[in-house]
C-alpha positions as CSV (number, residue, x, y, z in Angstrom):
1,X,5.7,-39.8,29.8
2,X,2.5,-37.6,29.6
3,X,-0.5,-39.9,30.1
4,X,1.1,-42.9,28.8
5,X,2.0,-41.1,25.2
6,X,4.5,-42.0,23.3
7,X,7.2,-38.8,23.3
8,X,6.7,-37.3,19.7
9,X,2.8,-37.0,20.8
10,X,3.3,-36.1,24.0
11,X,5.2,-33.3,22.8
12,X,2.2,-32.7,20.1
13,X,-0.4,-32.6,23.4
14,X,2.3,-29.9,24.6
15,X,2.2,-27.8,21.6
16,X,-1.3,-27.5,21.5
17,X,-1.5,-26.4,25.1
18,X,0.8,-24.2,24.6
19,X,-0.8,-22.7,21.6
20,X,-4.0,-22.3,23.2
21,X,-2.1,-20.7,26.1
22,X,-1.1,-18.2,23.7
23,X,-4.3,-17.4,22.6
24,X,-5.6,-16.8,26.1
25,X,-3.1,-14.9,27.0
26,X,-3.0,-12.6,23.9
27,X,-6.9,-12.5,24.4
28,X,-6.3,-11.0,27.7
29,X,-4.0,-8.1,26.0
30,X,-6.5,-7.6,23.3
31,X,-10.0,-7.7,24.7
32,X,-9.0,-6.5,28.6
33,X,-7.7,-3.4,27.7
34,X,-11.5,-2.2,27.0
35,X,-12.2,-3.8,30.4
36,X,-9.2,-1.1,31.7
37,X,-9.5,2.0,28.8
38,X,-11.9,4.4,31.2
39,X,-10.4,3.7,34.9
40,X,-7.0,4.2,33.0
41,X,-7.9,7.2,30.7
42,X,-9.6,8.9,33.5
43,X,-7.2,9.1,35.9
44,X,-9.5,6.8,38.4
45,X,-6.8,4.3,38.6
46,X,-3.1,4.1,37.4
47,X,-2.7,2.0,35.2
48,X,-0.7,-0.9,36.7
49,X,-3.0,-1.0,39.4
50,X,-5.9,-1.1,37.1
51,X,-4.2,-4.2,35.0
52,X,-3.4,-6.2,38.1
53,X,-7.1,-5.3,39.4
54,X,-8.5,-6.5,36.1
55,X,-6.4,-9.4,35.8
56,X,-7.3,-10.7,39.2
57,X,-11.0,-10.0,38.5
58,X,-10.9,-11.7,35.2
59,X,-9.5,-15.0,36.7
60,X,-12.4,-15.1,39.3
61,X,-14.4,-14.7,36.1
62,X,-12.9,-18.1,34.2
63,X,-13.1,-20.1,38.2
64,X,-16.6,-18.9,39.0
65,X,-18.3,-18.4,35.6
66,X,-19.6,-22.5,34.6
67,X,-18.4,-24.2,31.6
68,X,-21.8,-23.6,29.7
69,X,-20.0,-21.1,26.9
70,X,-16.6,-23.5,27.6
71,X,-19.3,-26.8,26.3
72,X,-21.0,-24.2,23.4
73,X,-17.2,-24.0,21.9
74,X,-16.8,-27.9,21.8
75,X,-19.9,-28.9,20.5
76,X,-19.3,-26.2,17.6
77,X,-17.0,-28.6,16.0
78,X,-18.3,-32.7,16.0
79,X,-15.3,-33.9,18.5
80,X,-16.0,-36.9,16.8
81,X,-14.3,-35.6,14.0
82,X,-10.4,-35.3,15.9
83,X,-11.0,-38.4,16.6
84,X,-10.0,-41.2,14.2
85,X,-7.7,-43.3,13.0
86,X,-5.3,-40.4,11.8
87,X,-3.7,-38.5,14.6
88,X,-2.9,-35.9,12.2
89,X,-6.4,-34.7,11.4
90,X,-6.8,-33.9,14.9
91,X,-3.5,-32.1,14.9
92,X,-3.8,-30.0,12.1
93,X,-7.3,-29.1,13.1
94,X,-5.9,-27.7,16.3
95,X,-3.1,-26.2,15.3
96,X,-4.8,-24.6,12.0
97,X,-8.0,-23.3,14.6
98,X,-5.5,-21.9,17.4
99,X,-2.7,-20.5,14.4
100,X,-5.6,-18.7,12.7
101,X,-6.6,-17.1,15.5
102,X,-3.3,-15.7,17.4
103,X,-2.1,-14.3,14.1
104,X,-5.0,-12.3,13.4
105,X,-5.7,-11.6,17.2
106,X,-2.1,-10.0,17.2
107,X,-2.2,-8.2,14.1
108,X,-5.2,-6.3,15.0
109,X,-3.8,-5.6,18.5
110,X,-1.0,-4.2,16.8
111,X,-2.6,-1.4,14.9
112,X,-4.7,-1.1,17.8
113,X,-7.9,-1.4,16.4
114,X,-10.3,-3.4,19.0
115,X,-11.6,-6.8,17.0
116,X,-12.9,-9.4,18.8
117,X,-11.6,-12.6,19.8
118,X,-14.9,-14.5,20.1
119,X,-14.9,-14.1,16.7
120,X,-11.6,-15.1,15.5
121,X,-11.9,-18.1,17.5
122,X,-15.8,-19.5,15.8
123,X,-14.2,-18.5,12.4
124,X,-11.3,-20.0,12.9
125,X,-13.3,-23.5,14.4
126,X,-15.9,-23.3,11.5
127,X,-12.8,-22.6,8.9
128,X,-11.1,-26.2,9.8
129,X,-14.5,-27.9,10.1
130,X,-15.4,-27.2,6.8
131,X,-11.6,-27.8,5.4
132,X,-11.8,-31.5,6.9
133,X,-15.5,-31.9,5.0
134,X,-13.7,-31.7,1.7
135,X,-11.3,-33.9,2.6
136,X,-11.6,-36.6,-0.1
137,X,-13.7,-39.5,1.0
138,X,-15.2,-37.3,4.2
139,X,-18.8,-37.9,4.8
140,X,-19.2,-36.3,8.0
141,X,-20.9,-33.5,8.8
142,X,-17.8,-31.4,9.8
143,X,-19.8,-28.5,11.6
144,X,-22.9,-28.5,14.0
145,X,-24.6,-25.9,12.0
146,X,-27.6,-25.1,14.3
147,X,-25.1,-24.8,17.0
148,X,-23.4,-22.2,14.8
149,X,-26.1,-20.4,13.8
150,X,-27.2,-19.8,17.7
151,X,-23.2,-18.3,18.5
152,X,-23.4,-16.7,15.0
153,X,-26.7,-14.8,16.2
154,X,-25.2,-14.0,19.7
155,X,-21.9,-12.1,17.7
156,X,-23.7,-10.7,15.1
157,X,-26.7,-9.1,17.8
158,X,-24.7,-8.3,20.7
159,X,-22.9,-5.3,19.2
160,X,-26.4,-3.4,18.3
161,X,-27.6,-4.3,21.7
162,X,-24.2,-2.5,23.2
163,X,-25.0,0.8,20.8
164,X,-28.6,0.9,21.5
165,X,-28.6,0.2,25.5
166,X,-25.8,2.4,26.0
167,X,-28.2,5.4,24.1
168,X,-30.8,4.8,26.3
169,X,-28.9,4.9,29.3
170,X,-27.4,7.7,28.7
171,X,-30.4,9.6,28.4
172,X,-31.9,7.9,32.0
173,X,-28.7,9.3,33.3
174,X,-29.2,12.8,31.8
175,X,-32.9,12.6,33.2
176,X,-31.8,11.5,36.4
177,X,-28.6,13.0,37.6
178,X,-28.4,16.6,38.3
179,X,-24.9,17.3,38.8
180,X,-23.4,18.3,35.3
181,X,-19.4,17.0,36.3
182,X,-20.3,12.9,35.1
183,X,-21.1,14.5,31.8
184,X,-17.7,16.3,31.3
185,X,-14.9,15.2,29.2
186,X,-12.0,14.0,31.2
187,X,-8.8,16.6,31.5
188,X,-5.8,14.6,31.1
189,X,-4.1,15.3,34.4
190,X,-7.6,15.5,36.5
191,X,-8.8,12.9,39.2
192,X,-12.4,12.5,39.4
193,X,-14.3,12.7,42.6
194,X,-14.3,9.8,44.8
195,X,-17.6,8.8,43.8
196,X,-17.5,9.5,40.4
197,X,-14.0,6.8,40.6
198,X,-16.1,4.7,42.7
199,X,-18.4,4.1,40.3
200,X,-15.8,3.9,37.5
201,X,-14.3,1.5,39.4
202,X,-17.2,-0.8,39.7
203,X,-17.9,-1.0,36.3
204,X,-14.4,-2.2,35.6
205,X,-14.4,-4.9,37.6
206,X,-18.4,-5.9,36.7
207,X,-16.5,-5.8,32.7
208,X,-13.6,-8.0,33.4
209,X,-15.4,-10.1,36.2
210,X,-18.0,-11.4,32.6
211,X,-15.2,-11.0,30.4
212,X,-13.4,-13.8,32.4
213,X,-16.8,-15.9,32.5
214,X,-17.4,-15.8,29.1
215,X,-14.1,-15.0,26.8
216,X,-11.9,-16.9,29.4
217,X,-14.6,-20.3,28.7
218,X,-13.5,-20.3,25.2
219,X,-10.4,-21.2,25.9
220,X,-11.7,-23.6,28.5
221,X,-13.5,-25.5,25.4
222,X,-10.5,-24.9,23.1
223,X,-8.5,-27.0,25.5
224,X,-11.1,-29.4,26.0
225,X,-11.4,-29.9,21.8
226,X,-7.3,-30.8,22.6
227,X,-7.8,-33.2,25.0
228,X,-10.3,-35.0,24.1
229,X,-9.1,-34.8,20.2
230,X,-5.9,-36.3,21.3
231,X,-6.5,-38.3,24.4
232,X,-10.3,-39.7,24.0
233,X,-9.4,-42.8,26.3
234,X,-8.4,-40.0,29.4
235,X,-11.2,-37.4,28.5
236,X,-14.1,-38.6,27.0
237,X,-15.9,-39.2,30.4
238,X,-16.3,-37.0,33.4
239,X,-13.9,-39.6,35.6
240,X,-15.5,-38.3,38.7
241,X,-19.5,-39.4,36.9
242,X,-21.6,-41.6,39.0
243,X,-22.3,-43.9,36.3
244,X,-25.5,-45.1,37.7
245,X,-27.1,-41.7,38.1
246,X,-26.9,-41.9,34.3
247,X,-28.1,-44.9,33.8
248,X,-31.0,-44.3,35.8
249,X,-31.6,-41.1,34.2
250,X,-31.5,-42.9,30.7
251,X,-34.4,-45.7,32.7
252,X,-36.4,-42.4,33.8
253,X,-36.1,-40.9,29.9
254,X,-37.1,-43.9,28.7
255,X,-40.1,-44.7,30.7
256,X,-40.9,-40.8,30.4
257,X,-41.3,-40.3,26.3
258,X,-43.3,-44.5,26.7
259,X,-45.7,-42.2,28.6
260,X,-45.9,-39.5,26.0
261,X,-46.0,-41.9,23.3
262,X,-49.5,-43.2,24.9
263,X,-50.9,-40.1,26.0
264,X,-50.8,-38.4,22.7
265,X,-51.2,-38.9,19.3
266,X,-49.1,-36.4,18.2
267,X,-46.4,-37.3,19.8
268,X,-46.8,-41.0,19.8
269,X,-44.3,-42.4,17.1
270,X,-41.6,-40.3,18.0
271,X,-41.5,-40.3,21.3
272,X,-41.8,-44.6,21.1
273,X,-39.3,-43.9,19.1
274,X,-36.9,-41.9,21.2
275,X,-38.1,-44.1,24.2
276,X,-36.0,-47.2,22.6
277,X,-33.7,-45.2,21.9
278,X,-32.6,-44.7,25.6
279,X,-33.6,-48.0,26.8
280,X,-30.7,-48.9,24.7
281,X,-28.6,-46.1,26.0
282,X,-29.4,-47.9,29.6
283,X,-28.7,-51.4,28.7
284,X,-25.5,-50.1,27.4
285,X,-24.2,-48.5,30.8
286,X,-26.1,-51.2,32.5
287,X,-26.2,-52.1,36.3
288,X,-22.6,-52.8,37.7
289,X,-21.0,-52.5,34.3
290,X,-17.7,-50.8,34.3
291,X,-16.8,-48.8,30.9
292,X,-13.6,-50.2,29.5
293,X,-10.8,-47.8,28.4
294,X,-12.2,-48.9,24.2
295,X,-15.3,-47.7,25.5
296,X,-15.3,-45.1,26.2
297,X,-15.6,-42.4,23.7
298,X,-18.5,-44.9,22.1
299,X,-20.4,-44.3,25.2
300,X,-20.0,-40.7,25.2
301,X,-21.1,-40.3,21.3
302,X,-24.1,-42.0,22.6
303,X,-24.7,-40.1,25.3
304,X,-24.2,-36.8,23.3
305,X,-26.3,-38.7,20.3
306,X,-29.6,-39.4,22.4
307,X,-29.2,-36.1,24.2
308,X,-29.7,-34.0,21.3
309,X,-32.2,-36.1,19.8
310,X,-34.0,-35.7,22.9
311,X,-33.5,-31.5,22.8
312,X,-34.6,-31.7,18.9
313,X,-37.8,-33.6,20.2
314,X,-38.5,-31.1,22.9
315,X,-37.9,-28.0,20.2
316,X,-40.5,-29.9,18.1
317,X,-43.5,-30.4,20.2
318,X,-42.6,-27.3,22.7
319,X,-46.6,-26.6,22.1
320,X,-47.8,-30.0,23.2
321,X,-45.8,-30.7,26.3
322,X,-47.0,-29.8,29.5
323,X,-44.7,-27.5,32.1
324,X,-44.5,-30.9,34.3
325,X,-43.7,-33.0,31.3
326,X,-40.9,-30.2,30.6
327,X,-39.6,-30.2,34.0
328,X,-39.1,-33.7,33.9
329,X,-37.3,-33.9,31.0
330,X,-35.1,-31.7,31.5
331,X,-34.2,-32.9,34.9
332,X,-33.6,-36.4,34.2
333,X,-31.3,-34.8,30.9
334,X,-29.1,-32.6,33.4
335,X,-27.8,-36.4,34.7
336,X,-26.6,-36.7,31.3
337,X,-24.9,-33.3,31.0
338,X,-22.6,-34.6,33.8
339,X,-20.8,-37.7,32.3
340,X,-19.7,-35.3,29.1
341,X,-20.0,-31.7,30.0
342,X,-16.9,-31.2,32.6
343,X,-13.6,-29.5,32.9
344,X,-10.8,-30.7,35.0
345,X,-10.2,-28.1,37.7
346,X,-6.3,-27.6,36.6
347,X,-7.7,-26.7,33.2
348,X,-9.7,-23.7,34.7
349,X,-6.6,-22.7,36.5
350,X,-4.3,-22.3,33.4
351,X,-6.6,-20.6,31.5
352,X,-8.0,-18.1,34.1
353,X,-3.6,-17.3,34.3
354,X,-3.2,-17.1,30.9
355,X,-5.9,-14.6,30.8
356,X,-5.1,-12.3,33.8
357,X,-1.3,-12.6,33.0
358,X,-2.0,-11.0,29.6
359,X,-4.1,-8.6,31.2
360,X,-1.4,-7.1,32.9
361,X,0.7,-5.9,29.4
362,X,-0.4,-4.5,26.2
363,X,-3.5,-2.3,27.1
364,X,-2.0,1.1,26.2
365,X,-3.5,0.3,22.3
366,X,-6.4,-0.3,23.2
367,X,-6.9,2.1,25.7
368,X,-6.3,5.4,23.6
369,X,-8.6,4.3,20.7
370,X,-11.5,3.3,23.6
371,X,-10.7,7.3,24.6
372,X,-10.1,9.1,22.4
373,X,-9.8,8.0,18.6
374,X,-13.7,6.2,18.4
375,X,-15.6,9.7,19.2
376,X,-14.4,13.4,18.2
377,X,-14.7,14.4,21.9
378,X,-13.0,13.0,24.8
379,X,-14.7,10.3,27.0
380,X,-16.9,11.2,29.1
381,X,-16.9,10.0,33.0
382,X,-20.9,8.8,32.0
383,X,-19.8,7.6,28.7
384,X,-17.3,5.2,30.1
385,X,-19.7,3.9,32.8
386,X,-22.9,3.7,31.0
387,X,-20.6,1.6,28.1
388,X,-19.2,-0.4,30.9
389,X,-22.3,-1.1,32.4
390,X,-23.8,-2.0,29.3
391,X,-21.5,-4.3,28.0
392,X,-21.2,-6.5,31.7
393,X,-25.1,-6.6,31.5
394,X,-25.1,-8.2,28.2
395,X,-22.0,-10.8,28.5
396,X,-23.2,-11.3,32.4
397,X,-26.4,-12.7,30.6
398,X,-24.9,-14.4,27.4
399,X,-22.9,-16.6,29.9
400,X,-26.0,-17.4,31.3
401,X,-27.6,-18.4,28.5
402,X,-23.9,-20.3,27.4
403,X,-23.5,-18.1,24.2
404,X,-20.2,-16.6,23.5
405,X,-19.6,-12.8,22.7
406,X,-17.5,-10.3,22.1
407,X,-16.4,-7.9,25.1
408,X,-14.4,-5.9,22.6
409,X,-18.0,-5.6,20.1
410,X,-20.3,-4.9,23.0
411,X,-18.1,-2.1,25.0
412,X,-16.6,-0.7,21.5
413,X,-20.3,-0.3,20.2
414,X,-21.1,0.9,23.4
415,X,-18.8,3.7,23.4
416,X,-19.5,4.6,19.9
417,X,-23.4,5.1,21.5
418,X,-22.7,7.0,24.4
419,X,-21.0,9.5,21.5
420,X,-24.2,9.7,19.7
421,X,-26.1,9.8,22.6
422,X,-24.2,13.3,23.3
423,X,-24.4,15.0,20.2
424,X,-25.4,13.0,17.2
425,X,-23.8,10.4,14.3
426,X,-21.4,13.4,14.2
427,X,-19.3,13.2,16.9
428,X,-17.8,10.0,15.6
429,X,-14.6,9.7,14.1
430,X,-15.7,7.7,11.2
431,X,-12.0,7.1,10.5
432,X,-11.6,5.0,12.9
433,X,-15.6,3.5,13.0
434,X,-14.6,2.4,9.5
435,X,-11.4,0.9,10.4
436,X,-13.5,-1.2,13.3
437,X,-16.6,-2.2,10.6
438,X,-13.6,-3.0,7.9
439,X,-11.8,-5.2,11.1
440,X,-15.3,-6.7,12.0
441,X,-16.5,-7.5,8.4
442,X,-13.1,-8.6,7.1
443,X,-12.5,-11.3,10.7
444,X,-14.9,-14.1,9.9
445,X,-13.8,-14.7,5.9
446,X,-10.1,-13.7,6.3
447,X,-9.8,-16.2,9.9
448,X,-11.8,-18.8,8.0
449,X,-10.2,-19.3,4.9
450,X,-6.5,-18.9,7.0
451,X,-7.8,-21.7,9.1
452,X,-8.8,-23.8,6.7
453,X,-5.7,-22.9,4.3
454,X,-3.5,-23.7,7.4
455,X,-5.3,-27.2,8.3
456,X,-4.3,-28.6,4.5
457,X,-0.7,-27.0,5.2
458,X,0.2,-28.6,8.4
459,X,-2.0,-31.8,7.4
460,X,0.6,-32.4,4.8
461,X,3.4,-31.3,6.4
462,X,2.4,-34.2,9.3
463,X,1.6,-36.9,6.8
């Protein structure tokens, strides 16, 4: 047996792994390929080499990139919510969300129009969160809406950024560079120079390096929604925590906002308040207390509970804490971060294969709209690298910052404005811009309403 389950939900844990497997690995077929389109359509590298190159880069991306987009994915949906008395809730939810997702993922791939799977995936999670909040006799607040709205910014921004950077680079490079071959459209049977597919090369690997650190984490926190949906007792905790680092870091947050709450009148009732608040949290771990296996997903919700009311308290009085008094909050809150915010190595491993196997097939799509079907001329050598660059800048610093987005958006947008960087609006085939704007407007409310359609379906079909 699988973690002491009985079979028929051991073979449920399976399914779901399996399903989110699937939407790694057709993640890595669908959003890759732009990682791939200009070392491939220029000649700089064929293209199994460049899929097996990519791949390989992408699943140093997943091992190396943190869990911080991985922990933005899980805390979009209340796990509280997959877990309850009715096994099936959780089940539906995952299999609605993960459904949703592949089948649009693949139909798009199919008519090889680049759509992103960043946002498949939040529509899909936001479509089954607020399915479950109409379930009759639901009270729960099925979506953390202010997370939302933070990942919902990030999607909706990162494409503009893309166009607008990749503009402005391209003029730098125009003002800088001399030499007129980097700003001649690729022959079909031509090898650039070796330093013109140096620097091509680079800017592949920079792509699929952050695609891998931040598209790769979202299945990271898709799995961990599974686990901890379906096997709370196993998962709730970080097993390897040092349960008395938290407990004192509960002690030091408590004895922290008692200080604030003297210091300052502004601040006093709230941060009394919030004081008691983790003095309970501590007496609750306690010294020498071991967490029973009943316990255990109480504790976290209380951990997760006091940590967020402690980063709503420090959003609210930003102005009238100190750097120091900052400093020290959030150091003793990074103790917290460790008893819920982990990934089990072996988790990061499947993933980062899922995504660099599907790397490695289905990029020819992709690739031909990237070069030749989103502008009226043919890409560029600068084009290619001043998108590329772009778009590993801006996901580079969104997993930074633990926001998802969409490699596919960001280098699609960015191709579209190293075209208009060139020669105007006009040398866009709006044909195809409009097919991409239809694809991007159409994802969130088509993927939501699946997701939410399929979670009633298979909720049923379970009961």
């Amino acid at each position: 047996m699988i973690f002491g389950l009985e079979t028929w939900l051991a073979g449920t844990l399976l399914l779901c792994l399996l399903a989110a497997v699937v939407f790694e690995f057709i993640n890595g077929f669908h959003d890759t390929a732009n990682a791939v389109a200009t070392v491939i359509y220029t000649n700089t590298l064929k293209p199994w080499t460049a899929v097996v190159w990519s791949g390989l880069w992408n699943i140093a991306g997943v091992l190396a990139g943190g869990i911080g987009v991985a922990m933005g994915i899980v805390y979009l949906l209340p796990v509280e919510l997959l877990v309850d008395q009715q096994v099936n809730h959780a089940v539906a939810m995952i299999i609605a969300l993960l459904g949703a997702a592949i089948l649009w993922n693949f139909s798009t791939w199919y008519l090889g129009i680049p759509c992103s799977s960043s946002h498949t995936l939040v529509a899909a999670i936001l479509g089954v969160g607020v399915a479950y909040s109409l379930l009759p006799g639901s009270s729960s607040t099925a979506v953390n809406w202010n997370k939302a709205i933070d990942i919902g910014t990030s999607l909706l921004v990162s494409p503009f950024i893309g166009f607008a950077l990749t503009i402005l680079l391209m003029f730098i490079l125009r003002w800088f560079v001399k030499g007129k071959k980097l700003f001649e459209e690729h022959k079909k049977k031509e090898v650039p120079p070796i330093w013109i597919r140096a620097v091509l090369i680079f800017t592949c690997t920079s792509v699929s390096f952050f695609h891998g650190s931040n598209d790769g984490q979202k299945g990271v926190g898709v799995i961990m929604l599974i686990l901890i949906g379906l096997l709370p007792v196993q998962f709730s905790l970080n097993p390897h925590m040092d349960l008395n680092k938290v407990r004192n870091a509960s002690v030091q947050l408590a004895t922290e906002l008692e200080t604030l709450s003297q210091s300052s009148s502004s601040l006093s009732a709230e941060a009394k308040l919030l004081s008691a608040r983790f003095e309970t949290l501590s007496h609750s771990l306690g010294v020498g207390v071991t967490i029973t296996e009943d316990r255990k997903f109480e504790v976290r919700n209380m951990i997760i509970t006091e940590r967020q009311n402690l980063e709503r308290f420090e959003k609210a009085y930003k102005y009238d804490l100190t750097t120091q008094q900052k400093d020290n909050l959030v150091h003793h809150k990074k103790a917290l971060l460790g008893a819920t915010d982990y990934v089990p190595f072996w988790v990061l491993i499947m993933v980062s294969l899922s995504l660099g196997l599907g790397t490695m097939v289905g990029w020819k799509r992709i690739v031909v709209t990237i070069g030749e079907k989103i502008g009226k001329q043919h890409l560029t050598y600068a084009q290619g690298a001043s998108a590329e660059i772009v778009a590993a800048s801006t996901i580079g610093v969104s997993t930074l910052f633990g926001l998802p987005v969409s490699t596919t958006q960001v280098l699609s947008s960015g191709i579209a404005g190293s075209m208009v960087a060139n020669k105007g609006l006009k040398n866009l085939q709006m044909g195809t811009i409009k097919n991409m704007a239809i694809a991007w407007l159409l994802t969130f409310p088509v993927v939501f309403m699946l997701a939410g359609t399929l979670f009633y379906l298979i909720r049923a079909f379970w009961g």
